[in-house]
C-alpha positions in Angstrom: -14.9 -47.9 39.4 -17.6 -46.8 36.8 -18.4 -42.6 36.6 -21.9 -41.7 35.7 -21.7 -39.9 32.9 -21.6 -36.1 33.1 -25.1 -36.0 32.2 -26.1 -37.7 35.0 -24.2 -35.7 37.4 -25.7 -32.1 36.7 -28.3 -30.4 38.3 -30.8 -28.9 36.1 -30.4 -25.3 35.3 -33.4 -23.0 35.7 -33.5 -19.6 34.2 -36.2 -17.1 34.7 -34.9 -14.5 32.7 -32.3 -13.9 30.3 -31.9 -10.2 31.7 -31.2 -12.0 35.6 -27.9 -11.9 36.9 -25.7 -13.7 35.2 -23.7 -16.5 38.0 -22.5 -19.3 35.6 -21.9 -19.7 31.7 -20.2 -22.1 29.3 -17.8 -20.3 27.2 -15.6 -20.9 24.0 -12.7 -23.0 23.5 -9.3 -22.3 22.2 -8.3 -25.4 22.0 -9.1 -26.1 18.6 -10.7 -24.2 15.8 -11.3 -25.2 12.1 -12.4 -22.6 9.8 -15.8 -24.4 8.1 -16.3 -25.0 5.1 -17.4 -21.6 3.1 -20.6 -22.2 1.7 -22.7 -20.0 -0.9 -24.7 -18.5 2.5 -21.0 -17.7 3.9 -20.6 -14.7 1.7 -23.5 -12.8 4.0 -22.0 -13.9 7.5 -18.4 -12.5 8.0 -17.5 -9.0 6.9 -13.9 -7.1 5.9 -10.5 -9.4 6.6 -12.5 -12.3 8.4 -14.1 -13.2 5.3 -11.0 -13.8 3.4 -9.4 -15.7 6.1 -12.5 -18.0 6.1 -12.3 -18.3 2.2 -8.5 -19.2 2.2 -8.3 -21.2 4.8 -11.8 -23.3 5.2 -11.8 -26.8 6.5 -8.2 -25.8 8.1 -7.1 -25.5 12.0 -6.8 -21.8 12.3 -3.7 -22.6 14.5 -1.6 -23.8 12.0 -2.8 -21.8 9.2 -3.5 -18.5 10.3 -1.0 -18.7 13.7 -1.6 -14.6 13.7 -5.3 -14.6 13.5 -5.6 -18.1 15.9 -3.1 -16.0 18.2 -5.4 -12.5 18.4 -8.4 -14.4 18.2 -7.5 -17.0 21.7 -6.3 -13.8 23.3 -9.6 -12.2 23.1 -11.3 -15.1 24.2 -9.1 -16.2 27.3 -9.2 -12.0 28.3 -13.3 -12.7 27.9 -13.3 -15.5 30.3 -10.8 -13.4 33.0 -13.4 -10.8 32.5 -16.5 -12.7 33.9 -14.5 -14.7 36.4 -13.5 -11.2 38.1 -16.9 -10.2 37.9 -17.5 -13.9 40.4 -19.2 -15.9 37.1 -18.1 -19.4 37.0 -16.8 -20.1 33.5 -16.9 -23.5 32.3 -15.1 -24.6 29.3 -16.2 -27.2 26.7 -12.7 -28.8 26.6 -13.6 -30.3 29.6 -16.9 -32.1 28.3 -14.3 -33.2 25.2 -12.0 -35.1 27.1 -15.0 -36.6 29.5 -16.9 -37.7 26.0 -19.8 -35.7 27.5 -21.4 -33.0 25.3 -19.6 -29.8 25.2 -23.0 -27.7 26.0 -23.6 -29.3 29.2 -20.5 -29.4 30.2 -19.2 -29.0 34.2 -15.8 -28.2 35.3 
């Protein structure tokens, strides 16, 4: 059996507003995070201790070298997707769209 692609599953999304309720979202991704590379414009994105993380450790999985940061860092995200869910938004995670080979910003769980 052949899937459609994801793609060619969805139903388009209309949005009237970007103050209407919000019902459904696509949120981050724990799953894996590499610090980019820090480029001469990094120096006026990240302030205080985030900075110097980035610095040391660019082009590296944030799991493996920063395992403190990575851990603080999935915990806020994972408590920001319970957050919405109790509040009856369905989350949808891009991990999903990564394993289907679809594109993470339309992805569907």
């Amino acid at each position: 059996m052949t899937e459609k692609p994801m793609t060619e599953t969805l139903e388009p999304i209309f949005v009237s507003s970007e103050w209407g309720e919000l019902k459904e979202c696509v949120y981050g991704w724990t799953g894996q995070f590499i610090w980019p590379k820090f480029l001469q414009d990094a120096e006026l994105r990240p302030t205080g201790g985030v900075r110097q993380r980035w610095f040391d450790h660019q082009e590296q999985n944030v799991a493996t070298s920063d395992p403190e940061f990575y851990r603080q860092w999935s915990q806020q995200v994972e408590g920001a997707i319970e957050f919405l869910e109790r509040q009856g938004i369905v989350v949808h995670l891009p991990r999903l769209a990564i394993l289907t080979g679809c594109s993470p910003a339309i992805s569907a769980s």
